[in-house]
C-alpha positions in Angstrom: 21.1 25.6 14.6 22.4 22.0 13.5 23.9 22.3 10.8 22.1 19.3 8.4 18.9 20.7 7.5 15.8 18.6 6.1 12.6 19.4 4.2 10.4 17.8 5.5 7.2 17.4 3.2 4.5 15.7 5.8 4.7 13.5 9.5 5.2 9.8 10.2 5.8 8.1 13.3 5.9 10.8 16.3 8.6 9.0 18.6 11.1 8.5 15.3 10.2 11.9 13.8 11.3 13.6 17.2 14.4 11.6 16.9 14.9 13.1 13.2 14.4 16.8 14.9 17.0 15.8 17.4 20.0 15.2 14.8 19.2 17.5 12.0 17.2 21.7 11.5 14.2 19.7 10.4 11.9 22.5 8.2 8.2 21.6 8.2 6.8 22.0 4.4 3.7 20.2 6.3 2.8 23.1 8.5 4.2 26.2 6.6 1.1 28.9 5.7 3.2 29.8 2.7 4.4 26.6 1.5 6.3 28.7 -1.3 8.1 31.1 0.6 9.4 28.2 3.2 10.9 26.6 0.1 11.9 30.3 -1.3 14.0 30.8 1.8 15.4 27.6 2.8 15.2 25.6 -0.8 18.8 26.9 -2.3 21.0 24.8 0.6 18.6 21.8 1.6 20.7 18.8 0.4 17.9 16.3 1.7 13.7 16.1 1.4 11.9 13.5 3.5 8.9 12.5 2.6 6.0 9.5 2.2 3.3 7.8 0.2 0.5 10.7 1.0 2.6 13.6 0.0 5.2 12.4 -2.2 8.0 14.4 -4.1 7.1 15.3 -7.5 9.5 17.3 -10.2 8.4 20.9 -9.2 9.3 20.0 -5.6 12.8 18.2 -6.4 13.6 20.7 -9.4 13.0 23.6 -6.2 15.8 21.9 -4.4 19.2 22.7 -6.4 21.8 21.4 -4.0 19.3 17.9 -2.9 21.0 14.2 -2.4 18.7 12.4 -1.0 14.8 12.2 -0.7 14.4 9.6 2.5 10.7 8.0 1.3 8.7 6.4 4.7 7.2 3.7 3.0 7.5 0.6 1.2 5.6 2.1 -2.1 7.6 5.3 -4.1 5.0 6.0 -7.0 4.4 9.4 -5.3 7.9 10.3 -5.8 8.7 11.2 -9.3 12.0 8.5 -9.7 12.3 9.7 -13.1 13.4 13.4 -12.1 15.2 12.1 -9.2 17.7 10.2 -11.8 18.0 12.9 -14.0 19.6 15.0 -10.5 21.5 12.2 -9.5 19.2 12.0 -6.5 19.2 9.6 -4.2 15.9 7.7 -3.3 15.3 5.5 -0.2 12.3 4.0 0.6 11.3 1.0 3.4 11.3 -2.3 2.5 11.4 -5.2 4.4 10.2 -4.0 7.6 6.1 -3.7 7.1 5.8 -7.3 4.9 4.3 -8.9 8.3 2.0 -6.3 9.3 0.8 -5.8 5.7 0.9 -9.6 5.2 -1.8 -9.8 8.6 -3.9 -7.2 7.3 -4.2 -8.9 3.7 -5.1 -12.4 5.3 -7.4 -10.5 8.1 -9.5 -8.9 5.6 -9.4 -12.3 3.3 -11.1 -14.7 6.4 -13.0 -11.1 7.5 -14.4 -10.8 3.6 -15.0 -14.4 3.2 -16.5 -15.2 6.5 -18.6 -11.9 6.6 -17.2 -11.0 9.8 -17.8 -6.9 9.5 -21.0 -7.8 8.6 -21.9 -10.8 11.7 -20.3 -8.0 14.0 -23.0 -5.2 12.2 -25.8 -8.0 12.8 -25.2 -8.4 16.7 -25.1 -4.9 17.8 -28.1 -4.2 15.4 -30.0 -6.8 17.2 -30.6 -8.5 13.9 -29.9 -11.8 15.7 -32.9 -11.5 17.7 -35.1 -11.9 14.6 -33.1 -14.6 13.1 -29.7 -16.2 11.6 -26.9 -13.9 9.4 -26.7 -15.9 5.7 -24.3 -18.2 5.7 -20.4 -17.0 4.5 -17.7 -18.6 2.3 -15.3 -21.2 3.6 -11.5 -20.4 3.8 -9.4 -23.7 3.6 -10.0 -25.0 0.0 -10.2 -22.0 -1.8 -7.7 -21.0 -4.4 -5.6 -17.3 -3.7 -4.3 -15.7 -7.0 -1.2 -13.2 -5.9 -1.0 -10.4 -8.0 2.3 -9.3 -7.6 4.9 -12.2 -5.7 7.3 -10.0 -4.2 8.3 -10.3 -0.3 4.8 -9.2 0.9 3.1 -11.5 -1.7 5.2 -14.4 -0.3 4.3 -13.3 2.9 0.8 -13.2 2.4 0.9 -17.0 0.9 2.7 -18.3 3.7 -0.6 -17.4 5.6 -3.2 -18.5 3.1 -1.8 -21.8 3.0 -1.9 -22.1 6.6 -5.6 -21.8 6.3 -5.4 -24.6 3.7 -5.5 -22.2 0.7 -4.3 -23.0 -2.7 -1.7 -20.2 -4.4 -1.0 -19.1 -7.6 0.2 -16.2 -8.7 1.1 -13.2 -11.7 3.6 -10.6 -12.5 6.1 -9.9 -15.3 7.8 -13.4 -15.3 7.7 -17.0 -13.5 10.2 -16.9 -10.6 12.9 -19.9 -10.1 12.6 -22.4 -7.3 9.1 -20.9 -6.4 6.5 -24.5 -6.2 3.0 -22.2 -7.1 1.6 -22.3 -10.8 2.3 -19.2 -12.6 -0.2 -17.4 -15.0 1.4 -15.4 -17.5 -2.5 -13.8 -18.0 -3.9 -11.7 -15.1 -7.6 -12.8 -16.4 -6.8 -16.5 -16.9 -5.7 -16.2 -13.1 -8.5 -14.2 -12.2 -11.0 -17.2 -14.2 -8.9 -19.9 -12.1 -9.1 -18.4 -8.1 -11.4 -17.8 -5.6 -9.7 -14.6 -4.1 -8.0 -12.5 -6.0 -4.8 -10.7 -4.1 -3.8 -7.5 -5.1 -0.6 -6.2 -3.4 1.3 -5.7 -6.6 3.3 -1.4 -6.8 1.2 1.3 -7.8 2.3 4.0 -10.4 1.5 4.0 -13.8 2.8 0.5 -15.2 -0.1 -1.0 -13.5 -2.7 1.7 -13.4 -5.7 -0.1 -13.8 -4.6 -3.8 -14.3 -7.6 -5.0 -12.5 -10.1 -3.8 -14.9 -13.5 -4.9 -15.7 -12.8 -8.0 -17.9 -10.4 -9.6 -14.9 -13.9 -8.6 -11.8 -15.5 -10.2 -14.7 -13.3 -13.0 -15.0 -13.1 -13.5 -11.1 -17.0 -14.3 -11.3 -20.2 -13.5 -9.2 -18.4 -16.3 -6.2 -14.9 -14.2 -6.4 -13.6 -12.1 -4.2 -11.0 -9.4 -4.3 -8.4 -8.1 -1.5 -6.7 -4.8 -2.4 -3.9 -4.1 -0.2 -1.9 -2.8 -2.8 -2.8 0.5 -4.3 -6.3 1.9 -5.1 -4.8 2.8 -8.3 -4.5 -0.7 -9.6 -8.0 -1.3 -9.3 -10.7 0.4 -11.8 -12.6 1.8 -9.2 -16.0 2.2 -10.9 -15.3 -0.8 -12.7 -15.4 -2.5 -9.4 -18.2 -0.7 -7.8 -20.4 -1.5 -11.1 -19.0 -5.2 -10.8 -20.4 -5.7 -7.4 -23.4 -3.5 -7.5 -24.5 -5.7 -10.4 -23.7 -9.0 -8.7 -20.9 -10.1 -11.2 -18.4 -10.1 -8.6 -18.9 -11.4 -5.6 -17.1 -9.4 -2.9 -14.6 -7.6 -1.6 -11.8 -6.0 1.2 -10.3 -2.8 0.1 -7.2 -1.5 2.4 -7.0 1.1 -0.2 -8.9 3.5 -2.7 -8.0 5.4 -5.9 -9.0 9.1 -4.1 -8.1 8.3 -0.5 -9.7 8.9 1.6 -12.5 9.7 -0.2 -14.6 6.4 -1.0 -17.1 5.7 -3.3 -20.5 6.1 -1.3 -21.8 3.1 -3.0 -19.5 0.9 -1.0 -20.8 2.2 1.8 -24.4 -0.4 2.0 -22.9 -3.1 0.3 -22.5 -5.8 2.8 -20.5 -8.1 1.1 -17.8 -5.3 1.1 -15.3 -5.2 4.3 -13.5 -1.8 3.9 -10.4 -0.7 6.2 -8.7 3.1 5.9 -5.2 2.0 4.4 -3.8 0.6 7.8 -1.9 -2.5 6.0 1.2 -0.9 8.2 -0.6 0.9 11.1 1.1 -0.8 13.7 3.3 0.5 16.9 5.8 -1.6 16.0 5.8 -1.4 12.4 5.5 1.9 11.8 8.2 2.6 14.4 10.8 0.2 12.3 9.9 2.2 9.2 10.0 5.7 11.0 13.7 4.8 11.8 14.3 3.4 9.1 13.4 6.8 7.2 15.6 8.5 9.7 18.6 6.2 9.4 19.6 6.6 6.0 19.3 10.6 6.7 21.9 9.7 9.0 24.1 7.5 6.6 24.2 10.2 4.1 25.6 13.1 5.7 27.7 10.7 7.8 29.1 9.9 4.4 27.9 6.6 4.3 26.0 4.7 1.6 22.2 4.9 1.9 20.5 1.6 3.8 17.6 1.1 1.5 18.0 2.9 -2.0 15.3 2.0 -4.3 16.8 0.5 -7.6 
């Protein structure tokens, strides 16, 4: 048996994950019948849990694990691992940053020109026939339209760098202006929201921001706004936003991502100005290869005695 052993708390990217199995006695919390008993018998001397954004690591988990280091997150997002017990062990959390901005940044601008130019919906129209009896409505134009970020980190900057391309107009919100950045800043998410067209949501999850886009910002955004969510589901009020567009007072929307995923609200399901996607902002070969490895290489860093690659803060 090798002699590094690993918890590991769910799957990720096959090819990486069999390269994890090759270096380290990988024990699969995932596919144990008695999840208790696995962690029973093997819990006392695991010094390392990998995990990711649909399981996560909370403080039962971590507080089962005397002897842990290192919890090796795959994924960008860590509000499913419970930081705050983590520190209080001294445990180190990675995470994968950096390598999923463009996929994320593609999917964000896809479902923007997809949303806006009804494209789900002109697809839905063809293959119903619908054309034979007569033209689809007309959609929203791209280039001219104003694109509030919420949340400018590397993906947000990502995603502008697109938007402008198609001749959109950027402003953007979070906790403070940043230096040397030339988009106007709103230090109000509702003043924003009153001031754009499309309203991009890519800001982290957890409990700081549970929420934030409530009913008074869908309100705000209007009955000819549109929201992207490629964020969190969380960070949306989900009934709020249902009600918003079920009434008409906003105008659409193109979810990535749903508070109790992947169950949807049903109502979203005949709404045609509503383009919905199953949280694939990273679902890419290549992506999700670079943050399988990732996951994988600062296992390898830590019991090589190395500093971790990618600790989260």
């Amino acid at each position: 048996m090798k002699s590094d052993e690993i918890l590991s708390v769910g799957p990720f990217y096959a090819p990486s994950y069999e390269s994890m199995e090759r270096d380290f006695t990988v024990h699969k919390l995932w596919q144990a019948e008695d999840r208790a008993a696995l962690i029973a018998e093997v819990g006392g001397r695991l010094r390392a849990l990998q995990t990711s954004a649909s399981n996560g690591a909370d403080a039962k988990l971590i507080d089962a694990l005397p002897k842990l280091e290192i919890i090796s997150h795959f994924g960008v997002g860590v509000d499913s691992v419970d930081l705050e017990a983590a520190r209080r062990r001294g445990v180190i959390v990675t995470n994968t940053p950096d390598v999923l901005n463009e996929c994320v940044a593609d999917l964000a601008m896809g479902l923007t020109v997809a949303t806006l130019r009804r494209i789900s919906l002109g697809d839905r129209f063809v293959r119903s026939g619908g054309w034979l009896k007569g033209a689809l409505p007309l959609a929203e134009k791209v280039g001219g339209k104003t694109m509030g970020i919420l949340g400018y980190g590397r993906i947000g900057k990502a995603i502008a760098k697109r938007a402008e391309a198609f001749g959109m107009h950027i402003s953007y919100h979070g906790r403070k202006p940043q230096a040397g950045v030339p988009h106007k800043y709103y230090a109000s998410l509702t003043a924003m929201a009153l001031d754009c067209d499309v309203l991009m949501v890519i800001c982290p999850g957890g409990p700081a921001t549970r929420h934030l886009v409530n009913a008074e910002v869908l309100e705000a955004l209007g009955p000819r706004g549109t929201l992207i969510n490629v964020a969190r589901g969380s960070v949306v009020d989900e009934a709020a936003l249902v009600k918003a567009l079920a009434e008409g007072k906003l105008g659409a929307a193109g979810l990535d991502v749903f508070e109790d995923e992947p169950r949807v609200p049903a109502a979203l399901f005949a709404m045609d100005q509503v383009v919905l996607q199953p949280h694939v902002g990273s679902a890419t070969h290549e992506t999700r290869k670079a943050m399988g490895d990732l996951t994988v290489d600062n296992l390898r860093a830590h019991f090589a005695g190395k500093p971790a690659l990618t600790p989260v803060a």
